[in-house]
Predicted model as a PDB file, atoms N, CA, C, CB and O in Angstrom, pLDDT in the B-factor column:
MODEL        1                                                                  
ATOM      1  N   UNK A   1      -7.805 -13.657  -5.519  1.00 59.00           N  
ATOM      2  CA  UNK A   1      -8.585 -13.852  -4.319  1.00 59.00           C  
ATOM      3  C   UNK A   1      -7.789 -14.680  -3.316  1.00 59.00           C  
ATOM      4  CB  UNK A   1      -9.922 -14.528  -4.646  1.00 59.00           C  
ATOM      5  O   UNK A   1      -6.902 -15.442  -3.699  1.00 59.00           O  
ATOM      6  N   UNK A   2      -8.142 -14.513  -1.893  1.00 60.00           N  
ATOM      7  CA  UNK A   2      -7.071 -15.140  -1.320  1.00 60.00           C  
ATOM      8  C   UNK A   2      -8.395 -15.575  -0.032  1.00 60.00           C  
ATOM      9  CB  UNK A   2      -5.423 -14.015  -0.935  1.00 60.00           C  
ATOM     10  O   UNK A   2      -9.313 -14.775   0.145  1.00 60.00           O  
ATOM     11  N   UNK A   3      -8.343 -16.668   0.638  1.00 62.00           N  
ATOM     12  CA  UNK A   3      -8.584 -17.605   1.484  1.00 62.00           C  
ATOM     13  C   UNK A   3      -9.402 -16.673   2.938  1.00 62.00           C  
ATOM     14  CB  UNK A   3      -7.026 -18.443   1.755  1.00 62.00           C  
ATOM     15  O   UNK A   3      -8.405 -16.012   3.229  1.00 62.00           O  
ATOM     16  N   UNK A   4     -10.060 -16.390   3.572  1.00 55.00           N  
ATOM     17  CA  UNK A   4     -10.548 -15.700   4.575  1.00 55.00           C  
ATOM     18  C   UNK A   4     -10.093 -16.687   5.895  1.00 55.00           C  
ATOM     19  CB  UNK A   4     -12.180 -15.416   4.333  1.00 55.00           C  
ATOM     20  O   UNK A   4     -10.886 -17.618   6.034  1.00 55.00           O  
ATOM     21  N   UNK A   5      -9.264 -16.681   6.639  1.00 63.00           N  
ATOM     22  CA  UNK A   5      -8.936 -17.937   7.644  1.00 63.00           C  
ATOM     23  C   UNK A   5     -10.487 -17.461   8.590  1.00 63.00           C  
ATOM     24  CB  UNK A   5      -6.939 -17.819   8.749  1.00 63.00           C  
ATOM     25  O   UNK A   5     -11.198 -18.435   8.839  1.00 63.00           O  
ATOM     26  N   UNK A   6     -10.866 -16.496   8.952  1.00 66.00           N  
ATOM     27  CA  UNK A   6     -11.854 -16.857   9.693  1.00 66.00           C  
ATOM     28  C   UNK A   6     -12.872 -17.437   9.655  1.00 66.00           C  
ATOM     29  CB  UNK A   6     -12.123 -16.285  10.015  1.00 66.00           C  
ATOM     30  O   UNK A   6     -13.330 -18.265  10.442  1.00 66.00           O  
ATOM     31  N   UNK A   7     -13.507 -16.794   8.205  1.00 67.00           N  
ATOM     32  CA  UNK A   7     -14.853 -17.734   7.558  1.00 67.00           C  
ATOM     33  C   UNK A   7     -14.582 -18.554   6.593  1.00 67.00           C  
ATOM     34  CB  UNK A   7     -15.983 -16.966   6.920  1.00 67.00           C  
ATOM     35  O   UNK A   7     -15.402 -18.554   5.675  1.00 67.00           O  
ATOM     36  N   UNK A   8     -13.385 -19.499   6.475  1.00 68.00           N  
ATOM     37  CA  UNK A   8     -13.007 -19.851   5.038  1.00 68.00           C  
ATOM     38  C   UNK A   8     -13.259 -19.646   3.754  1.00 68.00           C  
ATOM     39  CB  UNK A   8     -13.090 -20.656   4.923  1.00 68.00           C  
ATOM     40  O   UNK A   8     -12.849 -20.250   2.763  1.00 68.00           O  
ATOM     41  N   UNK A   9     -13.976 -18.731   3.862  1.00 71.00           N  
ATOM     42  CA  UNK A   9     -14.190 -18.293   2.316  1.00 71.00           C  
ATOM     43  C   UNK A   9     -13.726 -17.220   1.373  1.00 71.00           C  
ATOM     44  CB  UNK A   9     -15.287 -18.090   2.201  1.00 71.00           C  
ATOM     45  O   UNK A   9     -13.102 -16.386   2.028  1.00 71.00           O  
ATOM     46  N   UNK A  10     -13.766 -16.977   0.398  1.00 78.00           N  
ATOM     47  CA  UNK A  10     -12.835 -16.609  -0.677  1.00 78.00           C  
ATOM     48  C   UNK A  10     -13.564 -14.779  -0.690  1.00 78.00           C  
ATOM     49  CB  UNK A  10     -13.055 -17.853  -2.430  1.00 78.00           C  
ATOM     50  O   UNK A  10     -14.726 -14.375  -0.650  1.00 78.00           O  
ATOM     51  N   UNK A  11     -12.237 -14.062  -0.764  1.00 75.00           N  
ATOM     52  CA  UNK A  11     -13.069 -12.655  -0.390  1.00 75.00           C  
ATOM     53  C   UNK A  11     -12.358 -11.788  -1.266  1.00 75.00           C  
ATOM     54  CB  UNK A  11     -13.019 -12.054   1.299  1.00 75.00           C  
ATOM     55  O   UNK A  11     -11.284 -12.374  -1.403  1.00 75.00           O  
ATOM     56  N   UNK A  12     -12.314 -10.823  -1.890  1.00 81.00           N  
ATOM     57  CA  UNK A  12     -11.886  -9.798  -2.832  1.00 81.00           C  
ATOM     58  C   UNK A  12     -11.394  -8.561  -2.216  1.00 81.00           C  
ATOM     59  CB  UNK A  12     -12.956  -9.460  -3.713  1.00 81.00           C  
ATOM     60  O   UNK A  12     -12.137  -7.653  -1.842  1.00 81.00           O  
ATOM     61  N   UNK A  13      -9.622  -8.555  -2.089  1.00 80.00           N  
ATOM     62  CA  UNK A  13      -9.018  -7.490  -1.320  1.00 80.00           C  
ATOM     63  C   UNK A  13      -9.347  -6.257  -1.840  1.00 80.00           C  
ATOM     64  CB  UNK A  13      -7.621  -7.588  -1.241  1.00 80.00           C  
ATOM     65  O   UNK A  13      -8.836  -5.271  -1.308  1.00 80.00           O  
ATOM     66  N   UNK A  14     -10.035  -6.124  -2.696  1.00 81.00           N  
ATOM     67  CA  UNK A  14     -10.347  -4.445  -3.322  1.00 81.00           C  
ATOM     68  C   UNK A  14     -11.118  -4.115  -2.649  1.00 81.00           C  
ATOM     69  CB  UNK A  14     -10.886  -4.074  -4.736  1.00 81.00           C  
ATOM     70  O   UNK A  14     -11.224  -2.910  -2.422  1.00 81.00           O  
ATOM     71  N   UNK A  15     -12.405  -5.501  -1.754  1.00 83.00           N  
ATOM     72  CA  UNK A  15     -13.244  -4.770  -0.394  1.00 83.00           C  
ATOM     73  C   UNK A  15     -12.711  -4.361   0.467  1.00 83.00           C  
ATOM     74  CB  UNK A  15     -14.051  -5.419   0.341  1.00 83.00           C  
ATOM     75  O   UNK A  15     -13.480  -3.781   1.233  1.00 83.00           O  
ATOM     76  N   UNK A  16     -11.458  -4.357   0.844  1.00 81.00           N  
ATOM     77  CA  UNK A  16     -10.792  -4.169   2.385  1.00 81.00           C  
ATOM     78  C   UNK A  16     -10.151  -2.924   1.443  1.00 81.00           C  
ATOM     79  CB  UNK A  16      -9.539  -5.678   3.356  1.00 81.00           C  
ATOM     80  O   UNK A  16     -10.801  -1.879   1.420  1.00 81.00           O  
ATOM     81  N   UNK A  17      -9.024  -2.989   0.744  1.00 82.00           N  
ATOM     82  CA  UNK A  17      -8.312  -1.766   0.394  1.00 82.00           C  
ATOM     83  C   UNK A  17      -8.532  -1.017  -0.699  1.00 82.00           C  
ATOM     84  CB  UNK A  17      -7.164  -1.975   0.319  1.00 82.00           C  
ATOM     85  O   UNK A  17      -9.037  -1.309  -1.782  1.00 82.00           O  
ATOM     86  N   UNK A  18      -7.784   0.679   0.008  1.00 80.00           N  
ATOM     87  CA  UNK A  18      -8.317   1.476  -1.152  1.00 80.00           C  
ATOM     88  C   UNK A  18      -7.068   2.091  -2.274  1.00 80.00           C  
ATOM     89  CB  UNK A  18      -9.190   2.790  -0.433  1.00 80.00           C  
ATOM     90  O   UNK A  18      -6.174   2.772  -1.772  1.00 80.00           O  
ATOM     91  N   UNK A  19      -7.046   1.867  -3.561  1.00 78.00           N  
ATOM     92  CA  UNK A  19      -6.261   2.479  -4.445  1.00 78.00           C  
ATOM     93  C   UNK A  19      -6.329   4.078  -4.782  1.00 78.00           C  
ATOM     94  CB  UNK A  19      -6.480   1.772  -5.520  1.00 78.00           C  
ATOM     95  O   UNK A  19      -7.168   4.675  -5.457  1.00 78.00           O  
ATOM     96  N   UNK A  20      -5.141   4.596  -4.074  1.00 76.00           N  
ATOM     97  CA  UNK A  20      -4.867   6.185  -4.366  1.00 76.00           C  
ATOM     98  C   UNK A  20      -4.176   6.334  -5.679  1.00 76.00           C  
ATOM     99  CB  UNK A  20      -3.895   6.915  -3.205  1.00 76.00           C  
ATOM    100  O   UNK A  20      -3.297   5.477  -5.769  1.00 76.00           O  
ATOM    101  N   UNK A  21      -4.244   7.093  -6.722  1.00 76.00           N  
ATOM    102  CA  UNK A  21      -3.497   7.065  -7.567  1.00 76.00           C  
ATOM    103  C   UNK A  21      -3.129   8.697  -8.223  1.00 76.00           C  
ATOM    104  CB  UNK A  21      -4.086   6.061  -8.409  1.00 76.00           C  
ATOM    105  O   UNK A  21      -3.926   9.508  -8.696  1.00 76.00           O  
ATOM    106  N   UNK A  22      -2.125   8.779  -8.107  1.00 69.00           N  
ATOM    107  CA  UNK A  22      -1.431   9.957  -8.149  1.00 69.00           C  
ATOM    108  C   UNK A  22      -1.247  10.607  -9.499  1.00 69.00           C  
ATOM    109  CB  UNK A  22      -0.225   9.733  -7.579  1.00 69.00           C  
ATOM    110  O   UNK A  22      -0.433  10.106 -10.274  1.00 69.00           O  
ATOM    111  N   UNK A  23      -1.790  11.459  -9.775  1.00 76.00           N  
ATOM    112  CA  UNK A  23      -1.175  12.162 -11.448  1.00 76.00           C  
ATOM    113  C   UNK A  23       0.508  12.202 -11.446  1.00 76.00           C  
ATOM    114  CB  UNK A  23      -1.776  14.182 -11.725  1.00 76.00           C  
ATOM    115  O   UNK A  23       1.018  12.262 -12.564  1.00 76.00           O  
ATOM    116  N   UNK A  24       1.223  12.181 -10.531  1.00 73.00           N  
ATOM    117  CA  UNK A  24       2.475  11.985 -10.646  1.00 73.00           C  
ATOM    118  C   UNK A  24       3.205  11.716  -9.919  1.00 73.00           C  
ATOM    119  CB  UNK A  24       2.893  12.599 -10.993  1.00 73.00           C  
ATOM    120  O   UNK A  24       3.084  12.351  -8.871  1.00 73.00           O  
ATOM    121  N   UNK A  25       4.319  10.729  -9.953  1.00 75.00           N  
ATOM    122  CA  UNK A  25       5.386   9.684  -9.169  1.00 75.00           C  
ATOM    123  C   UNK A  25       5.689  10.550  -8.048  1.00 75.00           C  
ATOM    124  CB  UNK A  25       6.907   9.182 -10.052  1.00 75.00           C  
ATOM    125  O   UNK A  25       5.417  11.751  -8.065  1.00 75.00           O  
ATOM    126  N   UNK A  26       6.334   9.872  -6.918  1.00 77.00           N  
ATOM    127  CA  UNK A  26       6.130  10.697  -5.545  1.00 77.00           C  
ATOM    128  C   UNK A  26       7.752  10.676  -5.601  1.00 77.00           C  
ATOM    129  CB  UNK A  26       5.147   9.887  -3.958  1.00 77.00           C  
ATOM    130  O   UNK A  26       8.137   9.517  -5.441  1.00 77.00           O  
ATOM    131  N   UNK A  27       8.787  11.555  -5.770  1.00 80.00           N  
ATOM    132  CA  UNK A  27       9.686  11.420  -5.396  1.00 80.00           C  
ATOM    133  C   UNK A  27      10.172  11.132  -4.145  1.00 80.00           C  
ATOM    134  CB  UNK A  27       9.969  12.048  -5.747  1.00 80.00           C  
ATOM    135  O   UNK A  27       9.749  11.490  -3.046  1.00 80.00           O  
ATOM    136  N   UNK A  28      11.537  10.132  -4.571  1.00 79.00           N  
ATOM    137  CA  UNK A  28      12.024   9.532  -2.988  1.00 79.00           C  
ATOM    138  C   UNK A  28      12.026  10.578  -2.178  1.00 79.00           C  
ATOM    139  CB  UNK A  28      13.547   8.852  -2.825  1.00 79.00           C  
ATOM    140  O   UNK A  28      11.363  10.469  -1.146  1.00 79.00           O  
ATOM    141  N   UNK A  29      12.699  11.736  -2.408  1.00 85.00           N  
ATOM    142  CA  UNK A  29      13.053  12.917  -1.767  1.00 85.00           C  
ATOM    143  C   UNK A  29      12.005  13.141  -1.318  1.00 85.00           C  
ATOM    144  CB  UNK A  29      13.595  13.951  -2.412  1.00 85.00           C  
ATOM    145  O   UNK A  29      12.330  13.838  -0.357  1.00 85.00           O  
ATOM    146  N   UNK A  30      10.602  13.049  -1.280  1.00 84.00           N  
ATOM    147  CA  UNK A  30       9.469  13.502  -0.591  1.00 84.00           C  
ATOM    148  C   UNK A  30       8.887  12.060   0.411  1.00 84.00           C  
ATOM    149  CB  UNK A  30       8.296  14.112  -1.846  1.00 84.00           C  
ATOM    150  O   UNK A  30       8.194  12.166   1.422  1.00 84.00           O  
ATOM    151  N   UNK A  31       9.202  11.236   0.029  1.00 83.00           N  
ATOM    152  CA  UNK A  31       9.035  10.117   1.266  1.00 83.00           C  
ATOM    153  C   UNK A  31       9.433  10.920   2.653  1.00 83.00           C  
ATOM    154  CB  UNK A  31      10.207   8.624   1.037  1.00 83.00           C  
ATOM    155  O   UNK A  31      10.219  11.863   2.747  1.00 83.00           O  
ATOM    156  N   UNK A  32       8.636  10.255   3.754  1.00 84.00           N  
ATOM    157  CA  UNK A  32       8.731  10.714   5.229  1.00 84.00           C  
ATOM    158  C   UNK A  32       9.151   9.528   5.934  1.00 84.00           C  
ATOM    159  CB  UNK A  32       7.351  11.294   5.863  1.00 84.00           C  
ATOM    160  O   UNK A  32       9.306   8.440   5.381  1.00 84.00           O  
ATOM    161  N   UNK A  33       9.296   9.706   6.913  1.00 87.00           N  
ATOM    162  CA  UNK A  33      10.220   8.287   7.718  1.00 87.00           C  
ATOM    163  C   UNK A  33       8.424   7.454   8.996  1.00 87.00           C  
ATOM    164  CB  UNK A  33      12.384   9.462   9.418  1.00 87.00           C  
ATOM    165  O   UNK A  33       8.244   6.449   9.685  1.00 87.00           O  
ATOM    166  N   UNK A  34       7.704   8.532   8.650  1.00 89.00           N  
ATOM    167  CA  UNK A  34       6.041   8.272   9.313  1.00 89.00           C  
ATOM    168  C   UNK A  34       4.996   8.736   8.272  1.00 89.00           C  
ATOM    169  CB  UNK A  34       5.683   9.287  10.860  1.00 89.00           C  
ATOM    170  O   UNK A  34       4.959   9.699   7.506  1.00 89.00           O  
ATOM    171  N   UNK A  35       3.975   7.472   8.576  1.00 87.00           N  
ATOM    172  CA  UNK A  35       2.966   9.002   7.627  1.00 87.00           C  
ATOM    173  C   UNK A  35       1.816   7.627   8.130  1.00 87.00           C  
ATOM    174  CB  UNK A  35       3.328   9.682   4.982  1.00 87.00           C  
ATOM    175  O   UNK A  35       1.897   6.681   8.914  1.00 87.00           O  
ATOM    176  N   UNK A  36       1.027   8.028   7.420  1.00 85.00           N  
ATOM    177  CA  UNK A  36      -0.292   7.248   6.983  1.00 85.00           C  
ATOM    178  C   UNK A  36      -0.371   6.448   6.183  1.00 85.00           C  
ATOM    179  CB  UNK A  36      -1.158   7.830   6.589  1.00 85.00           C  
ATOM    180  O   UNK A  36      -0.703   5.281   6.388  1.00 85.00           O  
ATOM    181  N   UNK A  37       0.177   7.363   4.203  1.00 82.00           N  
ATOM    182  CA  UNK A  37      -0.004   6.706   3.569  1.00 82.00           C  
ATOM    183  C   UNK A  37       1.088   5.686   3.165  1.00 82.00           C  
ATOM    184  CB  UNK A  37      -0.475   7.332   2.900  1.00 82.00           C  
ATOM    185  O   UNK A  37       2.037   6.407   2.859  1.00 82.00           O  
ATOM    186  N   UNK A  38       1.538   4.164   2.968  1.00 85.00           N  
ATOM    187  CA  UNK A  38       3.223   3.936   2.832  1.00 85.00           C  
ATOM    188  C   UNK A  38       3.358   3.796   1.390  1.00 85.00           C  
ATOM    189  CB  UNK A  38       3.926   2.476   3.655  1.00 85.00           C  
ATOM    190  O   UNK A  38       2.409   3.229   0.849  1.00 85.00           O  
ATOM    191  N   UNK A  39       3.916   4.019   0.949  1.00 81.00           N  
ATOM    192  CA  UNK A  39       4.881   3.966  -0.127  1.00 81.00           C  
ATOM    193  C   UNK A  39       5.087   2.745  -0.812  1.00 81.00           C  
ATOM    194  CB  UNK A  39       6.062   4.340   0.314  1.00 81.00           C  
ATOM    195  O   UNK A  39       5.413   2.012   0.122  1.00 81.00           O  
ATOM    196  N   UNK A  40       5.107   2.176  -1.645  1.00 79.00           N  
ATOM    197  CA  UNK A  40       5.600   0.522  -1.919  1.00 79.00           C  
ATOM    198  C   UNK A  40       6.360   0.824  -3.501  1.00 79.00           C  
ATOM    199  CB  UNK A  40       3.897  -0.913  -2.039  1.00 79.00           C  
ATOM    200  O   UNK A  40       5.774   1.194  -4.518  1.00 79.00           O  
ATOM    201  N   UNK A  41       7.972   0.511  -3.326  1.00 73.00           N  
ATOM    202  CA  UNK A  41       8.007   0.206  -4.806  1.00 73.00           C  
ATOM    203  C   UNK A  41       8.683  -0.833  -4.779  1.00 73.00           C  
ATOM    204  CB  UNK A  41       8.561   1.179  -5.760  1.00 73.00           C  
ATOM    205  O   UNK A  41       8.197  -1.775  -4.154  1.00 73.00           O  
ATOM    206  N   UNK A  42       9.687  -0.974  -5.275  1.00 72.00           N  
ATOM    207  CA  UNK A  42      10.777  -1.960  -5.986  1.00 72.00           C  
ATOM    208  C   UNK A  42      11.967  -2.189  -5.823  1.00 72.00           C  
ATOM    209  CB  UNK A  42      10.940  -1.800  -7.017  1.00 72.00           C  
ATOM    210  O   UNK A  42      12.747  -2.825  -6.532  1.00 72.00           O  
ATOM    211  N   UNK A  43      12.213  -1.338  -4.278  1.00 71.00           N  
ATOM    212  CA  UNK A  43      13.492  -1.357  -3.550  1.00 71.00           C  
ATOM    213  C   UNK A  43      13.443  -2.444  -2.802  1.00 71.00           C  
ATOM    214  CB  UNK A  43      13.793  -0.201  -2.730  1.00 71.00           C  
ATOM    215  O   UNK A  43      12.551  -3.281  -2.666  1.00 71.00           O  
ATOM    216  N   UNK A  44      14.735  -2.326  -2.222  1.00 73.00           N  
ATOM    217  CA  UNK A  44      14.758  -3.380  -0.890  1.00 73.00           C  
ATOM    218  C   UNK A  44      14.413  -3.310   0.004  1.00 73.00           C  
ATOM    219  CB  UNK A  44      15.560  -3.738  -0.405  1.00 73.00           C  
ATOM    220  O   UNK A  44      14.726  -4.239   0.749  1.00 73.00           O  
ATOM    221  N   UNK A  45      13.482  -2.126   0.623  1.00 68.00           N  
ATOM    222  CA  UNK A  45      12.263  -2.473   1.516  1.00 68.00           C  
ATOM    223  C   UNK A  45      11.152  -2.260   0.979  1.00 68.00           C  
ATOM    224  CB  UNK A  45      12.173  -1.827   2.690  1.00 68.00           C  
ATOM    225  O   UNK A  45      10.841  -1.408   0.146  1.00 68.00           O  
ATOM    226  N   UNK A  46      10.360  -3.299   1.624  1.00 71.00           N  
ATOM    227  CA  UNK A  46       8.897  -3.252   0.783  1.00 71.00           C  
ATOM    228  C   UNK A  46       8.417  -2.068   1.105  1.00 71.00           C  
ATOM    229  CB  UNK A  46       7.737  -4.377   1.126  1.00 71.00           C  
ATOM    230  O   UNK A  46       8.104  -1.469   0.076  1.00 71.00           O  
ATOM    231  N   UNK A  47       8.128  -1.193   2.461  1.00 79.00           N  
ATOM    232  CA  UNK A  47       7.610  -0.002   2.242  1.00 79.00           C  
ATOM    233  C   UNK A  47       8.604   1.121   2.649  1.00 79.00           C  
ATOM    234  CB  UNK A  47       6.354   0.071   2.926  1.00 79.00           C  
ATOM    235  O   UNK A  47       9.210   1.277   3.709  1.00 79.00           O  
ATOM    236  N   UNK A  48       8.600   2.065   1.195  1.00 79.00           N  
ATOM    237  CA  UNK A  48       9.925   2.891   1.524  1.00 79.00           C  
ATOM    238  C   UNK A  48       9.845   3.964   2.326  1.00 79.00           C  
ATOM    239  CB  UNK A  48      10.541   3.414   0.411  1.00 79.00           C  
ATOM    240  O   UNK A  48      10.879   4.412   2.821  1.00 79.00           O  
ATOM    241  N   UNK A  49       8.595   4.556   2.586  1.00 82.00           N  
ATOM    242  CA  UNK A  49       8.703   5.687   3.005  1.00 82.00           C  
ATOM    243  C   UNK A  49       7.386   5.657   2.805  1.00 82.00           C  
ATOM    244  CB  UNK A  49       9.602   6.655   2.484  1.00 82.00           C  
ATOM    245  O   UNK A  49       6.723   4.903   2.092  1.00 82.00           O  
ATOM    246  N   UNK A  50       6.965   6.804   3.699  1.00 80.00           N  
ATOM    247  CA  UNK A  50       5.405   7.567   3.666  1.00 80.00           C  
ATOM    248  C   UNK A  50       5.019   8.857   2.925  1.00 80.00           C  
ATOM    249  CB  UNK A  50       5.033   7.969   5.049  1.00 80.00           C  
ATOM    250  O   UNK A  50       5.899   9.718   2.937  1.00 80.00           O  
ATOM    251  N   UNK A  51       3.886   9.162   2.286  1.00 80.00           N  
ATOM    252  CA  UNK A  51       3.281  10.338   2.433  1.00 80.00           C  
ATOM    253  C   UNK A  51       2.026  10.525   3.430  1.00 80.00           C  
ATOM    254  CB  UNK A  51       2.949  10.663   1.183  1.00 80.00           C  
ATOM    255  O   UNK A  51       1.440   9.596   3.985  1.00 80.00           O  
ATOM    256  N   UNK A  52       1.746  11.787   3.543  1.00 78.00           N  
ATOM    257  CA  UNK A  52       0.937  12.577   4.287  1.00 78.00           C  
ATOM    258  C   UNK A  52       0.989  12.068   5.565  1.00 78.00           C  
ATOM    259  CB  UNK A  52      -0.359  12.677   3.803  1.00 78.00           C  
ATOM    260  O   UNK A  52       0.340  12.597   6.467  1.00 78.00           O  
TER     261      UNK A  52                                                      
ENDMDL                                                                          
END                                                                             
């Protein structure tokens, strides 16, 4: 849980965001340089690329 600076109070990011989860790994090769959805793994940029 992390801190709300507007109302100081303590709020649960699973209300704000939504988890997509894929039957299978998105190859780099299919990352887009725009999209909607971003990408996050374990490279040296936090978001590598987009789908859709």
């Amino acid at each position: 849980m992390v801190k709300n600076p507007i109302r100081n109070r303590e709020i649960h990011i699973g209300d704000y965001i939504e988890t997509i989860r894929q039957k299978y790994k998105v190859k780099r090769s299919e990352y887009l340089p725009n999209g909607t959805i971003p990408v996050v793994d374990q490279g040296q940029d936090f978001i590598a690329g987009y789908i859709y």
